[in-house]
C-alpha positions as CSV (number, residue, x, y, z in Angstrom):
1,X,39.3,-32.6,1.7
2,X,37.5,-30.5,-0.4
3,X,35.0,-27.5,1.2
4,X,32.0,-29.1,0.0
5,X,33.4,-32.6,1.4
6,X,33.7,-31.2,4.5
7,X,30.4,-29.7,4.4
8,X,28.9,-32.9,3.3
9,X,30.5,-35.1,6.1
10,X,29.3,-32.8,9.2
11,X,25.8,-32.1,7.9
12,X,25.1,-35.8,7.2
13,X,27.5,-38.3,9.0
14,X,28.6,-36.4,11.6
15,X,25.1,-35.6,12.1
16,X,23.4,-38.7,11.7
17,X,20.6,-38.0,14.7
18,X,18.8,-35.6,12.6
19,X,18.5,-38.7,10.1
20,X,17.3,-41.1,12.6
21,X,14.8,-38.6,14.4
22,X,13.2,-38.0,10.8
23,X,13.0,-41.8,9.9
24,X,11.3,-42.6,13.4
25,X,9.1,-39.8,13.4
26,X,8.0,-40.7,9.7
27,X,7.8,-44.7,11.1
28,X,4.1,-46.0,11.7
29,X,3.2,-47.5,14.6
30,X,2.4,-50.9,12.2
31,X,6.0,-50.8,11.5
32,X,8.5,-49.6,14.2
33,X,12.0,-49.2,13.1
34,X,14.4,-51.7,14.4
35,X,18.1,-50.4,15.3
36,X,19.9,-52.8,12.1
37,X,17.4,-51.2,9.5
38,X,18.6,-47.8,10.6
39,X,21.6,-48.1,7.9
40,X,19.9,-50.0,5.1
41,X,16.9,-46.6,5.5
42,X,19.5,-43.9,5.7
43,X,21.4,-44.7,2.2
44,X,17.7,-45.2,0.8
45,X,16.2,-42.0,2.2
46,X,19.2,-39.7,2.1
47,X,21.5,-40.9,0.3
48,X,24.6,-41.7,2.2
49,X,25.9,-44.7,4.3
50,X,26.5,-44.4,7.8
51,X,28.8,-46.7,9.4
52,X,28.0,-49.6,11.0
53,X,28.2,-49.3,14.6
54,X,27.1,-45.1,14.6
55,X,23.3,-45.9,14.5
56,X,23.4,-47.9,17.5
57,X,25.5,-45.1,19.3
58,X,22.9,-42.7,18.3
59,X,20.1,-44.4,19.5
60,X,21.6,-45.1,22.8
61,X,22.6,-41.7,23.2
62,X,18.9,-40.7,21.9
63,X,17.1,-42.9,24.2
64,X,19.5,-41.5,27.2
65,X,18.6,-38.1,26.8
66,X,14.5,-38.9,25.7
67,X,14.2,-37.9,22.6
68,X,13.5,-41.8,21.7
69,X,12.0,-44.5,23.4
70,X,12.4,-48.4,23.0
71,X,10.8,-51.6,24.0
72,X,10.6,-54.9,22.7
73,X,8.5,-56.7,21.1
74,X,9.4,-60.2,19.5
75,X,12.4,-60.3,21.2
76,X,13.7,-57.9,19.1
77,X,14.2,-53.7,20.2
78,X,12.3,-51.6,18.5
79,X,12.9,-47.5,18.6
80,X,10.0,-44.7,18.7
81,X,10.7,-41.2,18.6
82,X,9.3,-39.3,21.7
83,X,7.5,-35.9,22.1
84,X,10.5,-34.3,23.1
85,X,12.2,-36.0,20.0
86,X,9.7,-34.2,17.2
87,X,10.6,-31.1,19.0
88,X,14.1,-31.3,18.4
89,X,13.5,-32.6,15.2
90,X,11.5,-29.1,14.7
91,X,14.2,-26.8,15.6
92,X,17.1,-28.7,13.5
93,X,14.5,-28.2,10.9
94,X,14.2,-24.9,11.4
95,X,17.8,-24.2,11.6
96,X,18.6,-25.4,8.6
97,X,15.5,-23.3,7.2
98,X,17.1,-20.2,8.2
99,X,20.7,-21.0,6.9
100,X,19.3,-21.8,3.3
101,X,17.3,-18.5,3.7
102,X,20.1,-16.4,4.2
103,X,22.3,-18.6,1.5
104,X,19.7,-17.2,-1.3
């Protein structure tokens, strides 16, 4: 695997949260984001395909740890991002700010 590969996989796939966190926070409240649409807005959005099975792991593990929130509504989950969510958000945002800084 190529360098750029490598970098590619761990700062999209392997990091699929920061994906997820921005497509809830950027979610109305008229249209909540349901876990099997995760996919289908990730390759739209940002241009790669997570697998199948990896957005439901994130948002278990998101909603474990509160940075989401769920709740159903038409028999059918639908995921928020929380308060403490947008914060994390904020900071992997601002990581990656400072990295592409110091790249210049």
């Amino acid at each position: 695997m190529l360098p750029i590969e490598r970098l590619q996989k761990s700062n999209t796939i392997e990091n699929l949260w920061i994906y997820v966190l921005s497509l809830l926070k950027k979610a109305s409240k008229e249209h909540p984001i349901y876990a099997w649409e995760i996919p289908k807005l990730v390759e739209k959005e940002f241009g790669f395909k997570p697998g199948k099975i990896t957005p439901y792991r994130v948002l278990y593990r998101l909603e474990k740890t509160g940075f989401v929130k769920s709740q159903m509504e038409e028999r059918k989950r639908v995921y928020k991002i929380t308060e403490k969510g947008v914060k994390e958000f904020e900071k992997a945002k601002e990581f990656y700010q400072k990295i592409f800084n110091k790249l210049k």
